[in-house]
Every structure is written in C-alpha cells, then in structure tokens.
C-alpha positions as CSV (number, residue, x, y, z in Angstrom):
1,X,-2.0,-149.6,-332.7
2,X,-2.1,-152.7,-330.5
3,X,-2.0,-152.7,-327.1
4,X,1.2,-153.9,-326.4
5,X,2.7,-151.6,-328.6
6,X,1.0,-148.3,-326.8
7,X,2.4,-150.1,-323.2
8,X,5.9,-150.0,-324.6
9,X,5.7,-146.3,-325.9
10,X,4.5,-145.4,-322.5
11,X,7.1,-147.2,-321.1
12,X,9.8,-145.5,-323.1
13,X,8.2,-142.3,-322.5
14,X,8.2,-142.9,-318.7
15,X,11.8,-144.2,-318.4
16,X,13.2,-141.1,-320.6
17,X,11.3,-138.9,-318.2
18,X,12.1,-140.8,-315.5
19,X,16.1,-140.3,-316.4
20,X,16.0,-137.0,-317.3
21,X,13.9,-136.1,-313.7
22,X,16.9,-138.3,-312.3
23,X,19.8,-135.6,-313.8
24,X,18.1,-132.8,-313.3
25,X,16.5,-132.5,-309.4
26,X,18.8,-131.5,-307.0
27,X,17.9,-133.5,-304.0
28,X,20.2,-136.5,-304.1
29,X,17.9,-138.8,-302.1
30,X,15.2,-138.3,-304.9
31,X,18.0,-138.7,-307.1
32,X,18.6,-142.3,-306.3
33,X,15.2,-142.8,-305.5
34,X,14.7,-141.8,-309.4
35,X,18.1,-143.8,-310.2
36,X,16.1,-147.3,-308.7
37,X,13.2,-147.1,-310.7
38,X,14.9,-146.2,-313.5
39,X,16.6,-149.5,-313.2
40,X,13.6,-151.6,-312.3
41,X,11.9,-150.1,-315.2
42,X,14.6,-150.7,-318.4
43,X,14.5,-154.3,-316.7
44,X,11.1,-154.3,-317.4
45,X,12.2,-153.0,-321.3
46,X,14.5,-156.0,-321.3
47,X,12.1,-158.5,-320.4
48,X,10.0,-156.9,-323.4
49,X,13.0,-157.7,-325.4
50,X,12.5,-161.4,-324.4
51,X,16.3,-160.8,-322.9
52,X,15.3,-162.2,-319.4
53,X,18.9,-162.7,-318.8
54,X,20.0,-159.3,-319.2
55,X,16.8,-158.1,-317.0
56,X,17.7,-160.1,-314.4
57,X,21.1,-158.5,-314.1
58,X,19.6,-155.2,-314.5
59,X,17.1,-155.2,-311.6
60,X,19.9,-156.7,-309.5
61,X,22.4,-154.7,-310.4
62,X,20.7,-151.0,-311.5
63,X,17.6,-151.2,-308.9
64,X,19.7,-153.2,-306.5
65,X,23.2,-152.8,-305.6
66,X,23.8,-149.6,-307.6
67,X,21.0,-148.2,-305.8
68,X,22.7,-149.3,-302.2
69,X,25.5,-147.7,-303.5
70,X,24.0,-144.7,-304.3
71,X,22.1,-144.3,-300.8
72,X,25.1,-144.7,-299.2
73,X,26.8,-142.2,-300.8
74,X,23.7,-139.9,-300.4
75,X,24.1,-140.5,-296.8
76,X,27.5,-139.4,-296.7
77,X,27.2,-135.9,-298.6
78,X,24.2,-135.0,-296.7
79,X,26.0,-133.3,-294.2
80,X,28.3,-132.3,-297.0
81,X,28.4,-128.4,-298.1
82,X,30.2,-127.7,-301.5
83,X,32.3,-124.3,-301.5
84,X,31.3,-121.9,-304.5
85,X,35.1,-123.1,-306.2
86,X,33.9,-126.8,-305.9
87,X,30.4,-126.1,-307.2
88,X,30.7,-126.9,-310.8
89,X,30.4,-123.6,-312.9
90,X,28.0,-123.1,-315.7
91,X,30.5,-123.6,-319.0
92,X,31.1,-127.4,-316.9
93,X,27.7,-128.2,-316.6
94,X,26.7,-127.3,-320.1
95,X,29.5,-129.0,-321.4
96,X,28.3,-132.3,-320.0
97,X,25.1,-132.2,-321.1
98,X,26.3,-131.6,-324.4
99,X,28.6,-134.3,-324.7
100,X,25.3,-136.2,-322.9
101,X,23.2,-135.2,-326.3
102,X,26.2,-136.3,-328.8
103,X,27.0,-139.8,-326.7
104,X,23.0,-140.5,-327.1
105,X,23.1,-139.1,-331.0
106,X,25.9,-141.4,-331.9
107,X,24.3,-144.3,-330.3
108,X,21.2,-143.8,-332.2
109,X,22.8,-143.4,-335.3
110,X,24.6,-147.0,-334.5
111,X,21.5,-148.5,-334.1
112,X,19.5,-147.2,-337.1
113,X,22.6,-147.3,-339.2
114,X,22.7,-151.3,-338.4
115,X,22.0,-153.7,-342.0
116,X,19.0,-155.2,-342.3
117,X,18.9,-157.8,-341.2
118,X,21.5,-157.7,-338.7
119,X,24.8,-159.7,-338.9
120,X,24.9,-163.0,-336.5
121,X,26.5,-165.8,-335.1
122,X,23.5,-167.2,-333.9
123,X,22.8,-170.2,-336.2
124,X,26.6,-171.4,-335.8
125,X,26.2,-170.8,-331.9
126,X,23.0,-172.7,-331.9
127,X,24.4,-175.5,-333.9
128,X,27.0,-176.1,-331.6
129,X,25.7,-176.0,-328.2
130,X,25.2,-180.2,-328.2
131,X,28.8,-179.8,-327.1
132,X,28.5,-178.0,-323.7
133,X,24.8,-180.0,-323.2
134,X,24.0,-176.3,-321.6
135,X,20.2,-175.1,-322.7
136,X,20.7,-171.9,-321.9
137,X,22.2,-170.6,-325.1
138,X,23.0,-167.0,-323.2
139,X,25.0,-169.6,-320.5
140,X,26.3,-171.5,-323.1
141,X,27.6,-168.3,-325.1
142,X,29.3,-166.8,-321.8
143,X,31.5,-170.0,-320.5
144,X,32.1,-171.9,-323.9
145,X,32.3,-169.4,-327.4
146,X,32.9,-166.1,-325.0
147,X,34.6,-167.9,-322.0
148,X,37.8,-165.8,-322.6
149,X,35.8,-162.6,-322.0
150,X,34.1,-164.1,-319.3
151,X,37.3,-165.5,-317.3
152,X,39.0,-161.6,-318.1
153,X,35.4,-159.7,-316.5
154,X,36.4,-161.9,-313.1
155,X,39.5,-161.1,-313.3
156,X,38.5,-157.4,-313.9
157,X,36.4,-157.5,-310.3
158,X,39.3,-158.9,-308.7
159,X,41.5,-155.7,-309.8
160,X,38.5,-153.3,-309.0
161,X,38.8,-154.6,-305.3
162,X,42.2,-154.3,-305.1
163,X,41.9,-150.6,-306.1
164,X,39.4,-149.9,-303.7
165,X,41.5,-151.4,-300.7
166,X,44.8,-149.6,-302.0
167,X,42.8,-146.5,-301.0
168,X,43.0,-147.1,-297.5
169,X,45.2,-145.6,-295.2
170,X,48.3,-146.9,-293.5
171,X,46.7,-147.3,-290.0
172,X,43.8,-149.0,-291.7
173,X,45.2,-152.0,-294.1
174,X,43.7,-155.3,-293.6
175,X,41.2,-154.1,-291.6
176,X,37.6,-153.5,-292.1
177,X,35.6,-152.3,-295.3
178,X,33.5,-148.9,-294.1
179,X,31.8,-147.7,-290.8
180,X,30.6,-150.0,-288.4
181,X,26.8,-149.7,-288.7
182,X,23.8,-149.7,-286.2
183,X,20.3,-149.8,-286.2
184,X,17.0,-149.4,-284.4
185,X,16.9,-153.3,-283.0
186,X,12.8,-152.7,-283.2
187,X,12.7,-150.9,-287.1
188,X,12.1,-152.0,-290.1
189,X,15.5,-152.3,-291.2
190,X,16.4,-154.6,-288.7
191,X,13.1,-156.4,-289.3
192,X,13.6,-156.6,-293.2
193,X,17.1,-158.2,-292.0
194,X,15.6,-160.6,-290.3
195,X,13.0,-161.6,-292.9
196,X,14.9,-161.2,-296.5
197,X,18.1,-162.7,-296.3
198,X,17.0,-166.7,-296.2
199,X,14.4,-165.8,-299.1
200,X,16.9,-164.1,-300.9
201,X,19.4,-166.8,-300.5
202,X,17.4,-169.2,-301.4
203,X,16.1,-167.2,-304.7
204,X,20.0,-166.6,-305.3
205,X,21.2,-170.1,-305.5
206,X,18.1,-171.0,-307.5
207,X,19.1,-168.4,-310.3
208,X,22.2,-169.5,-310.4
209,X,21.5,-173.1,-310.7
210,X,19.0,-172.9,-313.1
211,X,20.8,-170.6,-315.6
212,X,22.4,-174.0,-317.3
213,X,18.8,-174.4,-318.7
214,X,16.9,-171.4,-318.2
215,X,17.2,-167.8,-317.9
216,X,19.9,-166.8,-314.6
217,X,23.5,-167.7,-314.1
218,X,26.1,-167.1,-311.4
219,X,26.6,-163.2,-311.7
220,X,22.4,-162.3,-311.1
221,X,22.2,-165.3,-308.0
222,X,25.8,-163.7,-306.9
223,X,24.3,-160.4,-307.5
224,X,21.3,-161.4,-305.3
225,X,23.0,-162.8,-302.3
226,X,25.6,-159.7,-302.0
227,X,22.3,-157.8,-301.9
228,X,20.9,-159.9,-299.0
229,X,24.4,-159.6,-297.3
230,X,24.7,-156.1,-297.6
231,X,21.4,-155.7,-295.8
232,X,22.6,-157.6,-292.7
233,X,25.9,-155.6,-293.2
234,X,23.8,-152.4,-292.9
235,X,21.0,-153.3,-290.3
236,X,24.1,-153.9,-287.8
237,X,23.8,-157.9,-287.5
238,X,26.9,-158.5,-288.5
239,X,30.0,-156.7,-289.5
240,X,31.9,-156.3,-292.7
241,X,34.9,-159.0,-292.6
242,X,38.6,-157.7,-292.4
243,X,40.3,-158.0,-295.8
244,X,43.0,-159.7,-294.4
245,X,41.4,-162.8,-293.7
246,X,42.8,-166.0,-295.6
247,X,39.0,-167.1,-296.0
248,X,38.3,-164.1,-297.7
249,X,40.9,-163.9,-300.5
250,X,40.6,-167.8,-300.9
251,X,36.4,-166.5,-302.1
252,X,37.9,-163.6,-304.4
253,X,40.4,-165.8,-306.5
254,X,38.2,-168.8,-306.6
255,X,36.2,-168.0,-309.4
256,X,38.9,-166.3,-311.7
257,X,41.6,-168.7,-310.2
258,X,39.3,-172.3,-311.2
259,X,38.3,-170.9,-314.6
260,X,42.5,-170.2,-315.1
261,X,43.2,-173.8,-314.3
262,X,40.6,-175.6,-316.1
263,X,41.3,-173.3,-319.4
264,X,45.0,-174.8,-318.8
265,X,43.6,-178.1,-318.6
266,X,42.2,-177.8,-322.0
267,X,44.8,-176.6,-323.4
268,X,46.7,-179.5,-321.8
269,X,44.7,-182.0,-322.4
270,X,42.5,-180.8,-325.8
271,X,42.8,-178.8,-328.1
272,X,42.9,-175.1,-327.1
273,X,42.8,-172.7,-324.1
274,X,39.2,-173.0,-322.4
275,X,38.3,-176.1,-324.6
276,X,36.2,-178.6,-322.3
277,X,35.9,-182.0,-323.2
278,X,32.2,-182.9,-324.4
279,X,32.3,-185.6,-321.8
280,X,33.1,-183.3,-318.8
281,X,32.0,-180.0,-320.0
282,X,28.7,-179.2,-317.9
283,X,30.2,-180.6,-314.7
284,X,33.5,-178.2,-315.5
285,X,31.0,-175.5,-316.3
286,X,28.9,-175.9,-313.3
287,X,32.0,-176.1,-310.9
288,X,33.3,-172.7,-312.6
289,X,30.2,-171.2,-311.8
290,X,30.1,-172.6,-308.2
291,X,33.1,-171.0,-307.5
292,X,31.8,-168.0,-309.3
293,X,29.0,-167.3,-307.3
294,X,31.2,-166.8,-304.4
295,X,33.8,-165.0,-305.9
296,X,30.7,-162.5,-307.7
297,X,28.9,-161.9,-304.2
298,X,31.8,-161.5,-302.0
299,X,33.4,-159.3,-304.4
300,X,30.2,-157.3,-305.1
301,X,29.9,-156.7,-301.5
302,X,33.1,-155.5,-300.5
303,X,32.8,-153.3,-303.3
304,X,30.1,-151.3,-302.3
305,X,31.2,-151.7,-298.8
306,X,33.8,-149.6,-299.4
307,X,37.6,-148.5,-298.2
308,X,38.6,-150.5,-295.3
309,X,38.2,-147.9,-292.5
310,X,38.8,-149.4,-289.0
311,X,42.0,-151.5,-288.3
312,X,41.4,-155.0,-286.6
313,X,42.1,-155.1,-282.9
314,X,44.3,-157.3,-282.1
C-alpha cells in the first residue's frame, strides 16, 4: 500500500470520526468547532480529487461562513434553556439517525451502482470550449453549457434574502440586519480586523479573476470577501447596512439582473437564450462575473447577518 493511499484512508477515517464526534457531543461550541474542521478537511478530500474548484468553495463556504454562522448561533442559545416538551424525545432522535443511516446507504449504493466507466460529457465539453476562450473548463462549464443553472442559483440567493428580511418585524423593516456588535478595541478580534480584511480582499479578487484560466471563480473570491466583511461587521468597525438602501439592492440584482439581460441579448441577437457571440464571449463572461462577485458577497453577508433587527433612525 503506497503512501498516498494510507494518507487518504486516514483521512477518511479522521473526517468520519470527525462528523460523527460533530453529531453526537452536546456542547454546541465544540460542535462547530468540530463542524469547521470538518469542512477544512473534506476540502482537503477535494483537492485529493484534483477538484480544486470545488475545495475552494468548500473551505470558504463549510470552514468559513457556515462556521460564522454556526458561532453565531452558538452564541445566541447559550443562554438558551430548552423545557423538557421542547427537548426532542427519544423515538425523535432515533428516528433521525435512522433516516441519517438510510440517506448515507442510498448514497453509497448510487455510487458503487455507477457503470464502469462512468457516463460523460466531457470530451464534447472539452471540444467546445475554443468558443468561450475560457481555460478553466469548470468556469467554462458554469457560464456557457450550465449558464441556465448558474443564472437560476443567483437568482435562488436573491429569494433566500428576501425570505430572511420578510421575517422581520413591522417596527424593524428596512432597517438593520442583526445586533449591533462591540468589541474589546485592544483584543484579538479587533486586531484580526485590522489585519485580515486587505489580505483577504486582495486573495478574493485574485480567485475570482483568475478562475477564467485557473482554478477559482466569482462565488469562492465572493465567498472570501463576505468572510473578510463579516469580521469587520463583528469586531464592531463598522455596522451592517440598512436593507433599504438603494446602493444595496442595486449590489443584490446586479449579478442575476446582468446575466438576464445579456442571455436576452443572445437570444436577440444569436441564436438562443444565454448564447454569447465567440467574438464577445470572455469579455460578456467576465462582466457577468464582475457583477457577480458583488451580488455573491453582499448577499452572502446579509445572509448570515441575519433578520434586520434595529430600525434606521431617522
């Protein structure tokens, strides 16, 4: 057995552990705690299956935002005490983990069912990417043969945002996403603040700019900067914007909005729905994904920000 493939059955070994550890203790901080490295390590079983791209998203989203998400929520059901009627009874919890054990059989099944070898539009993909001039085939794939799907997943955060704002109160409309935070201006928060944010930026903009010809894209560098502004957000340098602004809801329709117009432009102008011209496609590609970025980040943000809480003074 080579190396290589004794590292990857530890790995496996160590994230199943790591998952079930995650479901089972009772501490919520450790939870999430568990939750993070769990997503830093299947990134790490992504990049083992050379899908850079998908690790990428992983590690931003899984060990990054989700686990902002999760702290926060930690934080708030510390104080938190659960009433023996709330408490989820034994018949409840044993039902879940045995739909847990069927969800995970049937998925295993899937995958060792799958013919040999595996059906794919690869070659036909590959043979056609001259026409987007995109070396990224993952990039490619996303805004040219699956830019439908990729236009409607936009379109899906936009509706997800407008859910969570629809949950606020009366008093509370158009004003601003969760609490008002503050911090120690001499801890490390407030020092990480400080420091990450004009790395992270700049790592951001590079991923997305480089995922026309190399592993990234707009969704991990929008991914990255929602991170870096969440931190400010939460070391208390700056405060969550009111949803009403104009500036605001101009970010969260750009991305869908510009991918809407230039899909009617092709079907306009060429042949179909989403068809670029060969001539203008990576400039038509690279402004979708400029506008994406923002739309991604902002929306990303918000999102984890929360219901708006606290009604702008006037």
């Amino acid at each position: 057995m080579s190396i290589a493939t004794v590292f990857e059955v530890v790995l496996a070994g160590v994230v199943l552990g790591l998952g079930i550890w995650t479901i089972v203790v009772r501490e919520t901080y450790s939870a999430t705690v568990g939750f993070v490295a769990y997503g830093l390590l299947v990134a790490l079983i992504w990049v083992r299956l050379d899908a850079v791209d998908v690790a990428l998203t992983e590690a931003a989203i899984g060990g990054g935002l989700g686990g902002v998400l999760l702290l926060g929520a930690a934080a708030r059901l510390r104080d938190a005490r659960l009433s023996a009627a709330e408490a989820p009874g034994k018949v409840t919890r044993v039902s879940a983990a045995a739909l847990s054990v069927l969800t995970a059989m049937a998925l295993a099944g899937a995958v060792l069912l799958l013919p040999d070898p595996a059906p794919t539009l690869a070659p036909t993909a590959i043979a056609n990417a001259w026409a987007t001039s995109l070396a990224n085939p993952v990039t490619n794939v996303l805004m040219a043969f699956r830019a439908m799907d990729t236009m409607l997943e936009k379109v899906v955060l936009l509706l997800a945002i407008i859910g969570v704002w629809s949950l606020a109160s009366d008093s509370a409309w158009g004003g601003r996403p969760g609490p008002r935070h503050q911090a120690d201006s001499d801890g490390i928060l407030v020092f990480l603040a400080r420091l990450l944010p004009p790395v992270g930026i700049v790592v951001g903009i590079y991923i997305f700019w480089t995922g026309a010809d190399h592993p990234g894209g707009a969704f991990q560098g929008g991914a990255i900067l929602a991170s870096m502004w969440l931190l400010v957000i939460m070391a208390g340098l700056t405060d969550t914007p009111p949803v009403s602004g104009r500036w605001l809801r101009l970010i969260l329709v750009a991305g869908p909005g510009l991918f809407l117009v230039v899909g009617l432009g092709g079907l306009w102008f060429g042949a179909a729905f989403l068809a670029y011209p060969p001539a203008l496609a990576k400039p038509l590609i690279l402004g979708i994904e400029v506008a994406m970025i923002l739309t991604i980040a902002a929306t990303l943000g918000l999102l984890i920000a929360g219901v708006p809480e606290r009604s702008v003074k006037r």
